[in-house]
ZALUM-489810 format. One record per residue (C-alpha): residue in three letters; residue number from 1; x, y, z. Coordinates in steps of 0.05 Angstrom, whole numbers. Each point is the difference from the previous one (the first is absolute). Layout:
<nodes>
ala / NUM / X / Y / Z;
...
</nodes>
This chain:
<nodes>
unk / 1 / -688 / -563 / -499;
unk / 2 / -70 / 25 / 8;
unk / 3 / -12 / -14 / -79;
unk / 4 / 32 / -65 / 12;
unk / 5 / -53 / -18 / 51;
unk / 6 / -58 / 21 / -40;
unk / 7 / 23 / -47 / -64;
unk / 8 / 10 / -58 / 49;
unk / 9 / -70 / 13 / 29;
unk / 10 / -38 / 8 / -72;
unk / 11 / 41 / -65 / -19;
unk / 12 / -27 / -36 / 67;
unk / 13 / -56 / 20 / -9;
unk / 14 / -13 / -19 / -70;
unk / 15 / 27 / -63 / 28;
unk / 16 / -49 / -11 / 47;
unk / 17 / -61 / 8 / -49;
unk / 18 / 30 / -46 / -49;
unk / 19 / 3 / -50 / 41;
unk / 20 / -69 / 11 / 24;
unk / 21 / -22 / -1 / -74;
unk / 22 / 35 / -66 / -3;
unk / 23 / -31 / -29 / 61;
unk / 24 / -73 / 21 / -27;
unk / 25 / 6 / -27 / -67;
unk / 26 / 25 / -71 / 22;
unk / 27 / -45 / -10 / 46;
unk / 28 / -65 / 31 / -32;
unk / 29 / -10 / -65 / -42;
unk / 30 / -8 / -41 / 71;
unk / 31 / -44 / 58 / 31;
unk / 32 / -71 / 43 / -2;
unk / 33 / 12 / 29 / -66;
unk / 34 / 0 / 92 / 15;
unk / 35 / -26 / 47 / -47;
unk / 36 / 29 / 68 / 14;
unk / 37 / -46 / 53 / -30;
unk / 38 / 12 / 74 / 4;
unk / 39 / -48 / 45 / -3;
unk / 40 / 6 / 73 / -18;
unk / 41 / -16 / 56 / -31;
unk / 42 / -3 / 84 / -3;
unk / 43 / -40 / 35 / 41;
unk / 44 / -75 / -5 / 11;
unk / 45 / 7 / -65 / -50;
unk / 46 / -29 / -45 / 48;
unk / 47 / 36 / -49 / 28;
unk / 48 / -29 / -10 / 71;
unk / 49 / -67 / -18 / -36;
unk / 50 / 26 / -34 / -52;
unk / 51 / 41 / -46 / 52;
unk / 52 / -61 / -2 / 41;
unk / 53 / -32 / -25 / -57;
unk / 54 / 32 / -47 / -24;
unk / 55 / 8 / -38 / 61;
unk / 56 / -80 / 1 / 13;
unk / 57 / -3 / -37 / -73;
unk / 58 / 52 / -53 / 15;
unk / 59 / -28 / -13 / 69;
unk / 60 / -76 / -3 / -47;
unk / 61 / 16 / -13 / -64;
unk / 62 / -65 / -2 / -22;
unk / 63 / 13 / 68 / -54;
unk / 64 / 59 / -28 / -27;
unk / 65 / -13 / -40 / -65;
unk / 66 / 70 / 27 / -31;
unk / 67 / 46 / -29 / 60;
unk / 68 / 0 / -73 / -34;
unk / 69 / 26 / -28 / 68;
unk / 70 / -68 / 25 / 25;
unk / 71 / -46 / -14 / -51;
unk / 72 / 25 / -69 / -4;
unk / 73 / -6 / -15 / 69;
unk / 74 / 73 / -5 / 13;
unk / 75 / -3 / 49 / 54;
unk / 76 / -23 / -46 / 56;
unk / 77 / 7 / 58 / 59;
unk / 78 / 27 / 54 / 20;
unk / 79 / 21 / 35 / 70;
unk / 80 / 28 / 63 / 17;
unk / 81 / 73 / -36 / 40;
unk / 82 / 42 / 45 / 44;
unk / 83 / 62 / 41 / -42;
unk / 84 / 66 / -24 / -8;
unk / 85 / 29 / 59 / 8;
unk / 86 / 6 / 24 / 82;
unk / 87 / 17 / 69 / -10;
unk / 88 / -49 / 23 / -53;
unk / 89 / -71 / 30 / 24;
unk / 90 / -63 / -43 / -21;
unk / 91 / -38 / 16 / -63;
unk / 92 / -72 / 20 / 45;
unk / 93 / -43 / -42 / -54;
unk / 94 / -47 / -8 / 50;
unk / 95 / -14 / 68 / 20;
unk / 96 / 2 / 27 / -76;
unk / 97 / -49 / -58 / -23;
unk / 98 / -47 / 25 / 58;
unk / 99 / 2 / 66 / -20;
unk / 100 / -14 / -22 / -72;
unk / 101 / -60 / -40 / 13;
unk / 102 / -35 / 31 / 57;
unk / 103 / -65 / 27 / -8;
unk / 104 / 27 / 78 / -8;
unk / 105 / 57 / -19 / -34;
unk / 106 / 66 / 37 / -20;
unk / 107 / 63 / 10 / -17;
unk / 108 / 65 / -36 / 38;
unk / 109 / 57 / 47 / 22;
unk / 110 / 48 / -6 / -56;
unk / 111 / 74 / -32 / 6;
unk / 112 / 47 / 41 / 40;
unk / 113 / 54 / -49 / 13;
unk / 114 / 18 / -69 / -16;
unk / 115 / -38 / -61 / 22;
unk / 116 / -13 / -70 / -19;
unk / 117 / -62 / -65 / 10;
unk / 118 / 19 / -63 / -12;
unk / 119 / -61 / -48 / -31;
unk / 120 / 16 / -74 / -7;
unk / 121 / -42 / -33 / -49;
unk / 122 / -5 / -82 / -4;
unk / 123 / 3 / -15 / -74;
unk / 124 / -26 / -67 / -26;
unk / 125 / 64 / -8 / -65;
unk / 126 / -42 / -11 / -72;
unk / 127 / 30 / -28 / -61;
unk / 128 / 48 / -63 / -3;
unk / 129 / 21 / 0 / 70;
unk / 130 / -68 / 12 / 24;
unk / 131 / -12 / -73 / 17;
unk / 132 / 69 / -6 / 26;
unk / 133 / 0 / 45 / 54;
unk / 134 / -41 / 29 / 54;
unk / 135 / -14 / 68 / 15;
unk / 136 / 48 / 51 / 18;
unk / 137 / 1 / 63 / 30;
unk / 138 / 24 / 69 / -26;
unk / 139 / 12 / 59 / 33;
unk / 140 / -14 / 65 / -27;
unk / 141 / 32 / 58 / 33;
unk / 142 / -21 / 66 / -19;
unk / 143 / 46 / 66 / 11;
unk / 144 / -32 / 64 / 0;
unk / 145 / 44 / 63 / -10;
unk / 146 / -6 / 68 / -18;
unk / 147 / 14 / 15 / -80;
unk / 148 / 39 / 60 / 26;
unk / 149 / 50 / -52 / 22;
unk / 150 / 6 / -32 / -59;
unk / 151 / 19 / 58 / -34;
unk / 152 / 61 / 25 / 45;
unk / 153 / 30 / -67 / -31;
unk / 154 / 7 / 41 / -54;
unk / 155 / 45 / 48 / 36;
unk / 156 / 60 / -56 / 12;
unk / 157 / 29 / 7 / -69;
unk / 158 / -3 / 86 / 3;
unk / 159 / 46 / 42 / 39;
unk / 160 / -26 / 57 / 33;
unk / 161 / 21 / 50 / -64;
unk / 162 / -37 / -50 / -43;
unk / 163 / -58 / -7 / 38;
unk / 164 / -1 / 79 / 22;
unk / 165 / -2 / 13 / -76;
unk / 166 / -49 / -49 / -17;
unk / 167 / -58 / 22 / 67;
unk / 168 / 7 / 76 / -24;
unk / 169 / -12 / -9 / -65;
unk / 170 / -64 / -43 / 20;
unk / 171 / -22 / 50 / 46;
unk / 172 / 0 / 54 / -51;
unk / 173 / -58 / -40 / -33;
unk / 174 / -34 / -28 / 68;
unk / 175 / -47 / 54 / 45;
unk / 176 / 24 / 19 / 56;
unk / 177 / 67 / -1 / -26;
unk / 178 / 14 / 79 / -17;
unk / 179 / 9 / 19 / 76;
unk / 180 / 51 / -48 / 18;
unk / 181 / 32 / 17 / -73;
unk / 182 / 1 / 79 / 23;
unk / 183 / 28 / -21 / 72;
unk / 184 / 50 / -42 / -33;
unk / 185 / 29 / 52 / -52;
unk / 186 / 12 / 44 / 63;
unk / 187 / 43 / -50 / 32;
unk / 188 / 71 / 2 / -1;
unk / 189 / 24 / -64 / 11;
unk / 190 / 72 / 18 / -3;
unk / 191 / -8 / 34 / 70;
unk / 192 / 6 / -33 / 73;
unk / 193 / -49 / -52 / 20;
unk / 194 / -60 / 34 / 35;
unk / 195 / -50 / -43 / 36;
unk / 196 / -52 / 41 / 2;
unk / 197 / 5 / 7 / -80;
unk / 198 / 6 / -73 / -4;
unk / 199 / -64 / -7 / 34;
unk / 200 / -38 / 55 / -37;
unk / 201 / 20 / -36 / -73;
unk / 202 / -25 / -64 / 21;
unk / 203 / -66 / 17 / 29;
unk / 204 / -12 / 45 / -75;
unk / 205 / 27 / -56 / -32;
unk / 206 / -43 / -58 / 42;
unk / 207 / -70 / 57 / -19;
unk / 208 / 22 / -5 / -69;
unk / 209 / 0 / -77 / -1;
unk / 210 / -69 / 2 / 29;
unk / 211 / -37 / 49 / -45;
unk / 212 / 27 / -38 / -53;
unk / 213 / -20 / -65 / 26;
unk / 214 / -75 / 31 / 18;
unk / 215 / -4 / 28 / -75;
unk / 216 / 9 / -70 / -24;
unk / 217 / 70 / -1 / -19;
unk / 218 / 31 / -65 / 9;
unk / 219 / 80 / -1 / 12;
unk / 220 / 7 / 35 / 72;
unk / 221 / 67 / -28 / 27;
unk / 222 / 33 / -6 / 41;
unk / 223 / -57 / -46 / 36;
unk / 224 / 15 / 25 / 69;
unk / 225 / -1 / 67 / -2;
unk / 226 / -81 / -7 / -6;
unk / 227 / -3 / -65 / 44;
unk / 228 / 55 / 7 / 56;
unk / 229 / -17 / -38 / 48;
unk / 230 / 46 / 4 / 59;
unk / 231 / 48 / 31 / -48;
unk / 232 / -35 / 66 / 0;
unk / 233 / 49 / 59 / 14;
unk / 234 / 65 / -37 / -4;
unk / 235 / 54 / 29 / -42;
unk / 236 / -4 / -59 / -48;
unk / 237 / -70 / 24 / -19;
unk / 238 / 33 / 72 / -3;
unk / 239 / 19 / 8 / -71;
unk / 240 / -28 / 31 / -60;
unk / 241 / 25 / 1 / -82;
unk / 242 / 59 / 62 / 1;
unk / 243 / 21 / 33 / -73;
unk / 244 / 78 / -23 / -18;
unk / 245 / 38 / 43 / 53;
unk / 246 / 77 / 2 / -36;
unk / 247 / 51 / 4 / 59;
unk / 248 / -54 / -13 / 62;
unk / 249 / 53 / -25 / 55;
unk / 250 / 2 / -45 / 57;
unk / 251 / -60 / 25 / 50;
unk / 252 / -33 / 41 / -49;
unk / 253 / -79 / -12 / -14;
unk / 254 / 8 / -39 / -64;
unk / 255 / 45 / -44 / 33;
unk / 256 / -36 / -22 / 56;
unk / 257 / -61 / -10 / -44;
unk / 258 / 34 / -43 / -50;
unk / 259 / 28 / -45 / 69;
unk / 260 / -73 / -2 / 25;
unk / 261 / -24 / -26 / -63;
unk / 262 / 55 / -51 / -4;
unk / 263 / -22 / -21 / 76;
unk / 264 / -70 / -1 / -22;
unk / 265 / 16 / -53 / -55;
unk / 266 / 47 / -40 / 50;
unk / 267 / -46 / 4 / 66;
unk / 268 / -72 / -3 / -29;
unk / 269 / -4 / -23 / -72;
unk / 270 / 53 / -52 / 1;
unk / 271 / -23 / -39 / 60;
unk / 272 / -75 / 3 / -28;
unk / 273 / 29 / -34 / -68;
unk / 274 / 45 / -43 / 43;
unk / 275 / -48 / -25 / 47;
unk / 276 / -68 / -4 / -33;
unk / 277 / 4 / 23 / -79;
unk / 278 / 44 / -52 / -21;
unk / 279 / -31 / -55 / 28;
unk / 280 / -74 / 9 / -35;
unk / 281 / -2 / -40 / -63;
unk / 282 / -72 / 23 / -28;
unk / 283 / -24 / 65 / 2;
unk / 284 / -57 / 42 / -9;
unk / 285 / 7 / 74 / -8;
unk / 286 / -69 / 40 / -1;
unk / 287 / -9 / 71 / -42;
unk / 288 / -55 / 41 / 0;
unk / 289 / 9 / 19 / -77;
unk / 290 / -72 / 31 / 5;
unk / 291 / 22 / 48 / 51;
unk / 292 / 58 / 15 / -37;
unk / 293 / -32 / 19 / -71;
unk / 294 / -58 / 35 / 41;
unk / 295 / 61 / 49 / 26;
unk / 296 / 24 / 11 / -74;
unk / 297 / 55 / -14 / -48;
unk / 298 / 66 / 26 / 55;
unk / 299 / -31 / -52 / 44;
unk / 300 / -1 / -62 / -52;
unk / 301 / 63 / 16 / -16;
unk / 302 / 30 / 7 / 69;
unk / 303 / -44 / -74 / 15;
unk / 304 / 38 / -26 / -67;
unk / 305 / 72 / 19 / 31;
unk / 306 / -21 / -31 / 71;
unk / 307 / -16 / -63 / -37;
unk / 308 / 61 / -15 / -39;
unk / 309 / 35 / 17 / 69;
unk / 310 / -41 / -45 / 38;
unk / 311 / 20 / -55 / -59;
unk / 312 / 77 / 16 / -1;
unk / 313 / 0 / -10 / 84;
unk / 314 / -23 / -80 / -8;
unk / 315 / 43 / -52 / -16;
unk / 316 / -32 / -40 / -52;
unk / 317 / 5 / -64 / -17;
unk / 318 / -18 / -82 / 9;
unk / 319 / 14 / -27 / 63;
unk / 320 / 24 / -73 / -22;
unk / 321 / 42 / -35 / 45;
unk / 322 / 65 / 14 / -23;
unk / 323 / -11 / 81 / -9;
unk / 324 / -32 / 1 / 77;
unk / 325 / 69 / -25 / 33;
unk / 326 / 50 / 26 / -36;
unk / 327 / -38 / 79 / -20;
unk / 328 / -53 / -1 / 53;
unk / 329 / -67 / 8 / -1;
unk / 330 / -33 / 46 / -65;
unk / 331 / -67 / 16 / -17;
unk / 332 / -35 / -50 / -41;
unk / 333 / -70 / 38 / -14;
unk / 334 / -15 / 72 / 0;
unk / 335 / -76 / 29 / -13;
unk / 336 / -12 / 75 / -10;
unk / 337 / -69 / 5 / 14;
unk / 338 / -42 / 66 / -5;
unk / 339 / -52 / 2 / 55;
unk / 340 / -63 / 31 / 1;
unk / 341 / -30 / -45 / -61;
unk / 342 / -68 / 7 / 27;
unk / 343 / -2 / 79 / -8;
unk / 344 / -3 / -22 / -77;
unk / 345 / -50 / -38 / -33;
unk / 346 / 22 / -67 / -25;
unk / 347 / -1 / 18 / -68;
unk / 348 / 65 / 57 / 16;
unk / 349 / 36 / -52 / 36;
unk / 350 / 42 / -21 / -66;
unk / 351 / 24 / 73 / -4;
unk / 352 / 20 / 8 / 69;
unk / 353 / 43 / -68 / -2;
unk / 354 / 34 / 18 / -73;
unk / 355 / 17 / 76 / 32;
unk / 356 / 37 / -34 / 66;
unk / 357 / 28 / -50 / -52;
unk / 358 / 32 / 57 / -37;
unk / 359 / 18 / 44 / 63;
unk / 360 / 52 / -65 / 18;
unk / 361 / 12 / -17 / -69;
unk / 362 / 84 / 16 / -5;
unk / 363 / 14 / -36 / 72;
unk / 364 / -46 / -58 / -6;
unk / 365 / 35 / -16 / -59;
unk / 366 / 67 / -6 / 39;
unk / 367 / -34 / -37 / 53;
unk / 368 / -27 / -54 / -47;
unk / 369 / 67 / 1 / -41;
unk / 370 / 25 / -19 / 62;
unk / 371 / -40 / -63 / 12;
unk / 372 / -54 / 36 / 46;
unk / 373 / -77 / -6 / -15;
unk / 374 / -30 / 68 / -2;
unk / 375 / -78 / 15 / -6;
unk / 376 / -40 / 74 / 7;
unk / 377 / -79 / -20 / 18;
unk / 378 / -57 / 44 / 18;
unk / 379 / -26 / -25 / 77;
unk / 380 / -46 / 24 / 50;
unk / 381 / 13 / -35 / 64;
unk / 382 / -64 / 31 / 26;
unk / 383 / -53 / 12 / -49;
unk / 384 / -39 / 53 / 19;
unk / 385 / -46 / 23 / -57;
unk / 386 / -48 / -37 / -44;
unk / 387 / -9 / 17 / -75;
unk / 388 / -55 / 25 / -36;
unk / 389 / -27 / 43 / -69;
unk / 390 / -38 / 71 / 3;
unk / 391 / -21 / 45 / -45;
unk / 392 / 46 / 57 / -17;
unk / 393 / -9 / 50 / -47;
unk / 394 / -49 / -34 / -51;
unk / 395 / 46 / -66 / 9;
unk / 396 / 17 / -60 / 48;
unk / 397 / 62 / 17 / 50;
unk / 398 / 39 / -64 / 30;
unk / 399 / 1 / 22 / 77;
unk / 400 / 24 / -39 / 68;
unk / 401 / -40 / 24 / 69;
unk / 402 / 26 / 2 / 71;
unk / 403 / -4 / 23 / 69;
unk / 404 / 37 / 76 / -4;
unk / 405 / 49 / -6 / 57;
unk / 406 / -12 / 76 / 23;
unk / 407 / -73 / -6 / 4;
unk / 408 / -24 / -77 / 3;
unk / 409 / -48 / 19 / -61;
unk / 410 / -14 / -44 / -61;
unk / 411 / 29 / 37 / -68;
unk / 412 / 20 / -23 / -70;
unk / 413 / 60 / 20 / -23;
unk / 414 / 35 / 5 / -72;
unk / 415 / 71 / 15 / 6;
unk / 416 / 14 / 13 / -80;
unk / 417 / 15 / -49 / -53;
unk / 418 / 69 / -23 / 1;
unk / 419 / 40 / -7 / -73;
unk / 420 / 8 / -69 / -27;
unk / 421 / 72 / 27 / -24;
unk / 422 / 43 / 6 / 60;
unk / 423 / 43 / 56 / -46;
unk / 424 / -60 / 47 / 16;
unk / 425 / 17 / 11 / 65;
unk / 426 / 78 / -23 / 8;
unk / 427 / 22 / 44 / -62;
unk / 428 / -29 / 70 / 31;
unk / 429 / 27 / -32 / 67;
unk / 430 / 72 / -9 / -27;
unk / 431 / -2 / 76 / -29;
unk / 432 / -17 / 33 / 60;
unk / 433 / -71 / 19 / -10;
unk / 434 / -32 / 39 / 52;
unk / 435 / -63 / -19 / -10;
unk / 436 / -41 / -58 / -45;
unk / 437 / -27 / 47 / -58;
unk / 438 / -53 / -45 / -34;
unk / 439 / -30 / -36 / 68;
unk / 440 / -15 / 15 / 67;
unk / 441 / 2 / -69 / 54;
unk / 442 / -34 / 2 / 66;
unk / 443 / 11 / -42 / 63;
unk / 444 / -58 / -14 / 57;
unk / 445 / 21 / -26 / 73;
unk / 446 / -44 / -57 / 16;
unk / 447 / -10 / -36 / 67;
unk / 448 / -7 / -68 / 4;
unk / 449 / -71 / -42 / -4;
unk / 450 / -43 / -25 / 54;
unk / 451 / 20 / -71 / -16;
unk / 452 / -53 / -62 / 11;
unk / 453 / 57 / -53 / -14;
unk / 454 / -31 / -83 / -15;
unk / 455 / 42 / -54 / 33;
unk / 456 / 52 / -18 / -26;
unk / 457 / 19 / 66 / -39;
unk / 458 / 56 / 54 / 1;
unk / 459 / -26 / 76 / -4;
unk / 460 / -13 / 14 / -73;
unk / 461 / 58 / 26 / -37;
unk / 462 / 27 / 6 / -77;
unk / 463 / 58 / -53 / -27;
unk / 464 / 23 / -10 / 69;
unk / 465 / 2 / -74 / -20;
unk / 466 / 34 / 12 / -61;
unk / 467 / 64 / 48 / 35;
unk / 468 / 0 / -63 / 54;
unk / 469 / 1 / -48 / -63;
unk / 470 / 61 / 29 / -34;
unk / 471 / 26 / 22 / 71;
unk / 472 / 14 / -73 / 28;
unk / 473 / -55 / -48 / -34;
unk / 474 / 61 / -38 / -31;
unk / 475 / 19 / -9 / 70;
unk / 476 / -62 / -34 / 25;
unk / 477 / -8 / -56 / -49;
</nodes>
């Protein structure tokens, strides 16, 4: 019976969203045309600023030559609208754009939990119908959520053998992983459920997640585990990956861990695809590739695995009329975009783009086989250096300079010259090199710049306009 309740409720409920699919796509031809852009990405990536950004340059489009609908004057205004969404907190532009551009500026708290801004832009239509009609408006809404969450989509298709098998043999390779790994080969899983023990796995296994994470390493689920929320020490964030354990019985250790992890999949990453994921039909996810070679081959290759996950999770696809009511809503447009473009000089930007290209290569072909437009770009939503030449060594170094964000003090910084062969770097990668053996890459922190900003204009960034022109341009002409 209780089976028989849960089918009828998955079939009511898929029900219910169907018909809301149905509803939305009839009547969005008479209605304000909504753009529902997600935007993610793996931690320290920078999505607060980049949102933060982005909006700024809509509001003053002044630095956007690349947006067409803004170049062209087809953007007539914009305005920051109240959310549709009730029960979602408010992406704080305000506060992060004041934090940005005050006059000892720095760094916005990153994104802990979901959120979403709603901008409504009134768009003058170009082309045929241009003198046909008048302008219209369209709404933008913008969802900001952790890249942690993303990837527990991932964990829907695994069972908890699958997925126990797959975590320990990444945190073999990850740091922090060898204590957990010794805690866990003393574990009998076989025996009687002990709390205590429950507890003691999950905190090793949550401090494994997070040395990883801090080393640079990209694919940390599940999400909650280091972002709980009000879910912190509840049994369904009381798990961790368990050897096979032949002949563990009912109440044993390995059997309360695999039901936890099918709870965790039912109560927290279904609803979040249910109620949020599945409705976004762009999306932006944001990688800090740069970070990632800087913390050596283990960690490109781990950011290469978290990528075709990330890919795999979306539903890709055109949204025509026909698809949207009868398969629901898919994702139309996906840009990888490796952040931190301004920490290069211009002329290593072509080698950063073609290495994210071929970190996503085997999923983005899927996606686009599928009738999805993929893209990888090189952005800084925030520039924060300028570039310049100095003498090095009897010859002329290409350099950027910034703000250092532990000191405040001007330095130039080279972080290594990146190969023009992407192989270079994913081929070691894929073999489990320890260590690059013919190049050494550096990373600097730097703040943000004093900013003296002209009427009219955005805070200074790098192919912001170009992400928002292959993010929804086609949408605002």
């Amino acid at each position: 019976m209780k089976g028989q309740v849960l089918v009828i409720s998955a079939i009511a409920d898929g029900i219910v969203r169907g018909v809301e699919t149905v509803t939305d796509t009839l009547a969005a031809p008479f209605g304000d045309q909504v753009i529902r852009l997600g935007v993610t990405g793996l931690s320290r990536a920078g999505k607060t600023v980049f949102i933060t950004s982005l909006v700024a340059n809509l509001m003053d489009r002044g630095r956007m030559p690349q947006l067409v609908a803004a170049s062209s004057g087809g953007i007539r205004a914009a305005w920051l609208q109240p959310q549709p969404d009730d029960t979602l907190p408010r992406f704080d532009f305000e506060k992060h754009l004041a934090r940005l551009t005050s006059t000892d500026p720095g760094w916005p708290e990153g994104t802990r939990r979901i959120s979403e801004l709603r901008l409504s832009l009134r768009v003058q239509p170009t082309g045929f119908l241009a003198g046909l009609t008048g302008p219209r408006t369209v709404h933008l809404d913008i969802i900001d959520y952790p890249g942690e969450w993303l990837l527990d989509l991932g964990l829907l298709g695994k069972s908890f053998a699958q997925w126990s098998e797959d975590r320990l043999a990444r945190l073999a390779l990850q740091p922090g992983g060898a204590a957990y790994l010794a805690l866990e080969a003393d574990t009998d899983a076989t025996v009687a459920l002990d709390e205590a023990q429950a507890q003691r796995l999950a905190a090793e296994f949550t401090q494994a997640l997070g040395q990883a994470r801090d080393a640079g390493y990209s694919d940390c689920s599940p999400g909650r585990f280091l972002l709980p929320g009000d879910l912190a020490g509840s049994p369904v964030l009381t798990f961790a990956p368990l050897r096979a354990a032949a002949g563990a019985g009912r109440g044993s250790l390995w059997r309360e861990f695999d039901r936890r992890f099918e709870s965790y999949k039912r109560n927290v990453v279904k609803p979040f695809f249910r109620n949020h994921f599945s409705r976004i039909d762009r999306q932006i996810v944001l990688v800090d590739v740069l970070g990632a070679i800087h913390s050596g081959p283990r960690a490109v290759e781990d950011l290469r695995h978290a990528m075709a996950d990330i890919l795999a999770a979306f539903r890709p696809g055109k949204n025509d009329f026909l698809s949207r009511i009868w398969a629901g809503r898919r994702v139309e447009r996906i840009l990888f975009a490796a952040t931190k473009a301004d920490h290069l000089h211009h002329k290593q930007h072509p080698q950063l783009t073609a290495i994210t290209q071929a970190l996503l290569r085997d999923a983005r072909d899927r996606a686009d086989f599928a009738g999805a437009r993929t893209a990888a770009m090189s952005i800084a939503a925030l520039r924060t250096t300028v570039e310049d030449t100095i003498d090095h060594e009897g010859g002329r170094l290409d350099v950027v300079r910034g703000r250092l964000a532990e000191t405040g003090k001007q330095a130039a910084f080279y972080p290594g010259q990146l190969p023009s062969d992407p192989a270079h770097l994913l081929s070691p990668a894929r073999e489990g090199a320890e260590k690059w053996l013919d190049a050494d890459y550096a990373i600097m922190k730097f703040a943000p710049a004093p900013l003296t900003l002209r009427s009219g204009d955005g805070p200074p960034h790098i192919r912001l306009d170009r992400a928002a022109e292959f993010l929804f341009g086609d949408r605002l002409t």
